[in-house]
C-alpha positions as CSV (number, residue, x, y, z in Angstrom):
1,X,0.0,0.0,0.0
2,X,1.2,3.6,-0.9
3,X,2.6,5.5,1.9
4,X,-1.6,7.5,3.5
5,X,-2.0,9.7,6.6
6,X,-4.4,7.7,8.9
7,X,-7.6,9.7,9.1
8,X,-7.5,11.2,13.5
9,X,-9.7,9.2,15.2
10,X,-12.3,11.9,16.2
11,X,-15.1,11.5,18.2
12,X,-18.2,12.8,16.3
13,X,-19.7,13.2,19.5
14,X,-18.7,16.0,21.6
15,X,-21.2,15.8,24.4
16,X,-22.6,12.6,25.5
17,X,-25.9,12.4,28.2
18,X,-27.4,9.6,28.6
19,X,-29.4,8.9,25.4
20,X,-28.8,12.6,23.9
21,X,-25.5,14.0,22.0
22,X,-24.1,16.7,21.0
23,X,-22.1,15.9,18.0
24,X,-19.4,18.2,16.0
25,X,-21.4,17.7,12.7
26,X,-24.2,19.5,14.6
27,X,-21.8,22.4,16.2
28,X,-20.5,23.3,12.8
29,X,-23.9,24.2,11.5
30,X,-24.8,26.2,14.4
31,X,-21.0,27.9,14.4
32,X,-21.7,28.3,10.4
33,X,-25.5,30.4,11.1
34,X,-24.0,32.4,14.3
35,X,-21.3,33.5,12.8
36,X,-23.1,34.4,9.3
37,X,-25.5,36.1,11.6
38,X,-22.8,38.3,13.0
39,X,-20.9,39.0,10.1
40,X,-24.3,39.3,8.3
41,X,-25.8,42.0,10.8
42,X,-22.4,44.4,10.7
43,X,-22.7,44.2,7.2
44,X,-26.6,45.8,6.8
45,X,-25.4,48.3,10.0
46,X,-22.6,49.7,7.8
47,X,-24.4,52.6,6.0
48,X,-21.1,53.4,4.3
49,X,-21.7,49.8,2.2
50,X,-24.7,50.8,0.5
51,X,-26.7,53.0,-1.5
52,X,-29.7,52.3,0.5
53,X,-29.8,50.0,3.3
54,X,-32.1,47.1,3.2
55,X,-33.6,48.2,6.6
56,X,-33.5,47.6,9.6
57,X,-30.2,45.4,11.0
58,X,-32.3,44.2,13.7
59,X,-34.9,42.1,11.5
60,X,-31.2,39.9,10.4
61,X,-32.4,38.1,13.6
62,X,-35.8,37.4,12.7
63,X,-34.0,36.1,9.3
64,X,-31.5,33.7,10.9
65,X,-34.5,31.8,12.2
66,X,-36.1,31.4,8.4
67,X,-32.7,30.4,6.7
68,X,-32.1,28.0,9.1
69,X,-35.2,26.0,8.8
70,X,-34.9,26.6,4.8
71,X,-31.1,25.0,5.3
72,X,-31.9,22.3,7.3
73,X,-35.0,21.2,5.3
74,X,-33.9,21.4,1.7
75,X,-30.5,20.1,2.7
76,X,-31.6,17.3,3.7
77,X,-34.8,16.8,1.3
78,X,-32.1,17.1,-1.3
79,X,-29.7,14.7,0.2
80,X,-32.6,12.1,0.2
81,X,-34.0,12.7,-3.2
82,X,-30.9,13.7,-5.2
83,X,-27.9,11.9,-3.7
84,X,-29.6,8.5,-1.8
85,X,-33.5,8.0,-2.6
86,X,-32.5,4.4,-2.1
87,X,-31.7,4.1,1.3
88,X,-33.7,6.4,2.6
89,X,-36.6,5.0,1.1
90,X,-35.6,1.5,2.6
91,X,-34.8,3.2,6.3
92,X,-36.9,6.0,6.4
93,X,-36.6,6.9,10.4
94,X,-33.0,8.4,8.8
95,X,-34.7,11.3,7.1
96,X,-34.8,13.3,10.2
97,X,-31.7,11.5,11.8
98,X,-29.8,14.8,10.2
99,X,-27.3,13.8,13.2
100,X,-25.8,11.3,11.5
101,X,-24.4,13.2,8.5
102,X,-25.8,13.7,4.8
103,X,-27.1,17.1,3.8
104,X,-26.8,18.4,-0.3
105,X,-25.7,22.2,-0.5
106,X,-27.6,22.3,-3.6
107,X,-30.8,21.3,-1.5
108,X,-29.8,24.0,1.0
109,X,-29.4,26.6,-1.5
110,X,-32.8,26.3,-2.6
111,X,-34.5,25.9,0.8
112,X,-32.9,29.0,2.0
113,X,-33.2,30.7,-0.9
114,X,-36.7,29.8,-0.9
115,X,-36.9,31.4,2.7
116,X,-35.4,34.2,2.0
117,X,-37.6,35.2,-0.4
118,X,-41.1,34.8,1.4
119,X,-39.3,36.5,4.3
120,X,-38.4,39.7,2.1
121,X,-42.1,39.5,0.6
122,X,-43.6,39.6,4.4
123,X,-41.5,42.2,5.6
124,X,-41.3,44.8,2.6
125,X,-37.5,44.7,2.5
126,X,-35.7,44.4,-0.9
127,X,-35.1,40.8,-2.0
128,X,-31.8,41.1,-3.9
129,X,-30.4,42.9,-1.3
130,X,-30.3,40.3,1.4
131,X,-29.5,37.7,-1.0
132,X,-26.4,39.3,-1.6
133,X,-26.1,39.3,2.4
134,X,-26.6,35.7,2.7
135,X,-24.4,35.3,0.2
136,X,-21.7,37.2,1.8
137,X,-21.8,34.8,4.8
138,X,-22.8,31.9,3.3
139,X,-18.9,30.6,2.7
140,X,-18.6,30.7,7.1
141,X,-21.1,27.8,7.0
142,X,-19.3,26.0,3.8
143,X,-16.2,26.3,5.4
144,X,-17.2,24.7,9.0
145,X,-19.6,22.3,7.2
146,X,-16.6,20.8,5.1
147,X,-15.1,20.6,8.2
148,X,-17.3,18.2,9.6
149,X,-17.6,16.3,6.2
150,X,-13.8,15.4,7.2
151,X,-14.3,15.3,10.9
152,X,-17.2,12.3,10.0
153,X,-14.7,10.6,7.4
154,X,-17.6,11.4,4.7
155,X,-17.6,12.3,1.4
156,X,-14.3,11.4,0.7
157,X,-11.7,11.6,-2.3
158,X,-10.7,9.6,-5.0
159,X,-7.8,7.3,-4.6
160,X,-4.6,9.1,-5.5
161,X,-1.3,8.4,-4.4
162,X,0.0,12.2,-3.3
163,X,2.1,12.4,0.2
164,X,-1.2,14.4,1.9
165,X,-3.5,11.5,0.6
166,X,-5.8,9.9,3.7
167,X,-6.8,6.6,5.1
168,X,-10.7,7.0,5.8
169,X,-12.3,4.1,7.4
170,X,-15.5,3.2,5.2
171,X,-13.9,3.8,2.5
172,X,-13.3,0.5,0.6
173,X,-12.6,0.5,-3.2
174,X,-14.4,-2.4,-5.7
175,X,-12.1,-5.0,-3.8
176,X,-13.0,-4.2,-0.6
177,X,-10.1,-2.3,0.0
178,X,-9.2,0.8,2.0
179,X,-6.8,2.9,-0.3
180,X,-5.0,6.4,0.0
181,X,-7.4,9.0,-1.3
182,X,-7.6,12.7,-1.2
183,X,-8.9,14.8,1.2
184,X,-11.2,16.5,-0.7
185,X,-13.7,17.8,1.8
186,X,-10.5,20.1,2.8
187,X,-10.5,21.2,-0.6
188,X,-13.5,22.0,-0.7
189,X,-13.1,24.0,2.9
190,X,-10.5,25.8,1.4
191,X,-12.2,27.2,-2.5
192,X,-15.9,26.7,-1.6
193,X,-14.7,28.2,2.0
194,X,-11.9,30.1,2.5
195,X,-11.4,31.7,-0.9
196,X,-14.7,32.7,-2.0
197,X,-15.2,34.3,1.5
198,X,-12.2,36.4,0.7
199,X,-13.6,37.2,-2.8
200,X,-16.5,38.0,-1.6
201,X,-15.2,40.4,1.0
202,X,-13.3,42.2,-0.8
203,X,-16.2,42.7,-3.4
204,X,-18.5,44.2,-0.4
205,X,-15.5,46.7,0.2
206,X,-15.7,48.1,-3.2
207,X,-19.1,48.8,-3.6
208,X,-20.6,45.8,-4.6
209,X,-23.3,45.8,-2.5
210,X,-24.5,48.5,-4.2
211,X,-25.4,46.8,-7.2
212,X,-28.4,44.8,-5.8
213,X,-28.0,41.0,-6.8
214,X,-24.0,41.6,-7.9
215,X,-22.6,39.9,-4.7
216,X,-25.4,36.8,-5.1
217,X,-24.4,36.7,-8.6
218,X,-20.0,36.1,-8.2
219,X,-21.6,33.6,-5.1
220,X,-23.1,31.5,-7.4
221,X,-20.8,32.1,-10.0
222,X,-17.8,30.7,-7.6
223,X,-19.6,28.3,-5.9
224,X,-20.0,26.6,-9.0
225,X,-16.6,26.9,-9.9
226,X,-15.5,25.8,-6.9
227,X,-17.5,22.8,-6.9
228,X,-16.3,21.7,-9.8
229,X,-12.9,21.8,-9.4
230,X,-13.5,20.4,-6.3
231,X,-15.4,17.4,-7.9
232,X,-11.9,16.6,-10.1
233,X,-10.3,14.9,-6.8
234,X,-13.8,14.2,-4.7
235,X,-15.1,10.3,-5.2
236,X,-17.9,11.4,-7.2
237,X,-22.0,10.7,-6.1
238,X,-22.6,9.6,-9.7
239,X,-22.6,10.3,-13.1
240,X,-24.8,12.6,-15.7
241,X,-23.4,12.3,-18.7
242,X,-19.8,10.8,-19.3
243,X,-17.1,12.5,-17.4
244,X,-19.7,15.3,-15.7
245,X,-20.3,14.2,-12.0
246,X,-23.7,14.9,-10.4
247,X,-22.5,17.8,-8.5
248,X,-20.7,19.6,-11.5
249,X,-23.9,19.3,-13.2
250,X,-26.2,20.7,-10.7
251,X,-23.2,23.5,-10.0
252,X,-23.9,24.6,-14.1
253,X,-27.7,26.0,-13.1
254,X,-25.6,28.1,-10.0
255,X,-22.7,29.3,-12.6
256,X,-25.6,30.1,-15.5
257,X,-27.9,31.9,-12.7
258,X,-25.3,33.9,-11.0
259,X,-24.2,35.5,-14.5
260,X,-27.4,36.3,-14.9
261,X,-27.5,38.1,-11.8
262,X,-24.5,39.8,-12.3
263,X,-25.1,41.0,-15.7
264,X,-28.6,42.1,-14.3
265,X,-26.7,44.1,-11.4
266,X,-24.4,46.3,-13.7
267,X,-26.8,47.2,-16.1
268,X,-28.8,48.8,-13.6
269,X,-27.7,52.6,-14.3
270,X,-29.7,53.5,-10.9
271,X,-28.0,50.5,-8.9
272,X,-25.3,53.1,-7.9
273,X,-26.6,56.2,-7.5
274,X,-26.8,57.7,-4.4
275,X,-30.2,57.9,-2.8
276,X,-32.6,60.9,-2.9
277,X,-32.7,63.0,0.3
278,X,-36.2,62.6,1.9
């Protein structure tokens, strides 16, 4: 066997009483919402960031709430449809067993997406607007999620034979082997994560959140990207059509959709004017 870092023995569970835990999968996703929910609230205070701020900072709280049911339920409804309709069919008590792993970004996406939009609609706020906030924080939760992809020895890479490559446990080949592979859900911390986050920052500094929809657009734009370069070295969930893996091909809507929105936002010849004095 080709020289492989044993994957850490982690504990997925952090806290353990009695017949309830706390596991780390669970603590990224609620260290992923706080700290968008932070980062997202400084960024509607800051006047100096926009031509006209989206309202009030304080209804970001009320938001949280929305996104994170929208998260949680198409995440999941997407992992079970998309990636394992199977299984979950056959053991259906482990659709709500989110504990345990499995949730689809794409799904996610959508679901929050989804909330945010009925939320804007209910509360008169511009809908563009806080997409491109939730976009702005959205790489936090990436980041800490892909963490916990590696932390649970899931969704692992493709056998390769590079000095960094890992051991992870379930992961036998054909022969029922465990070989070297990569660790692509670091990877995928670091573009989907790390990088965009940066982009993304940067953007907000130079006036991109005054183009309603411009920061949502490069979002999607670079979380497809992202994705699927990502998906070169990540053990792929299945096939569309030859080469193109399942999550490259539902990353092409995301890249097609964010250049959409950012053409939309820099045509706008209002998007950046300054707003008229009541």
């Amino acid at each position: 066997m080709l020289f492989a870092l044993p994957l850490p023995a982690f504990n997925p569970v952090l806290v353990e009483v009695g017949p309830f835990a706390i596991r780390w999968y669970a603590i990224s996703y609620i260290v992923g919402l706080v700290g968008g929910w932070i980062y997202g609230k400084r960024l509607i205070a800051n006047a100096a960031l926009w031509t006209r701020q989206p309202g009030d900072p304080a209804l970001f709280d009320d938001l949280l709430v929305w996104v994170t049911f929208g998260v949680i339920l198409g995440g999941r409804l997407g992992q079970v449809l998309i990636y394992e309709p199977t299984y979950y069919f056959a053991n259906p008590l482990e659709i709500v067993q989110i504990w345990h792993g499995g949730m689809a970004f794409h799904g996610g996406l959508i679901g929050a997406a989804l909330a945010i939009v009925i939320f804007a609609r209910r509360h008169g706020v511009p809908v563009l607007s806080y997409f491109d906030v939730a976009s702005a924080v959205a790489p936090i939760g990436l980041f800490f999620g892909r963490l916990a992809n590696f932390v649970n020895g899931e969704l692992w890479g493709r056998p390769t034979d590079v000095p960094w490559a890992f051991l992870f446990p379930r992961s036998m080949d054909a022969a029922g082997e465990i070989v070297p592979r990569h660790p692509s859900q670091l990877y995928e911390a670091a573009l989907e994560g790390l990088v965009l986050f940066l982009v993304l920052l940067v953007l907000t500094r130079i006036g991109g959140l005054k183009r309603p929809g411009l920061v949502a657009g490069v979002f999607g734009v670079g979380y497809g990207l992202a994705r699927s370069i990502s998906e070169l070295f990540r053990e792929p969930d299945g096939y569309v059509l030859g080469p193109i893996t399942t999550g490259q091909a539902l990353s092409l809507p995301l890249i097609l959709a964010g250049l959409g929105l950012i053409w939309y936002a820099l045509r706008r010849k209002d998007a950046a004017q300054p707003a008229t004095p009541a």
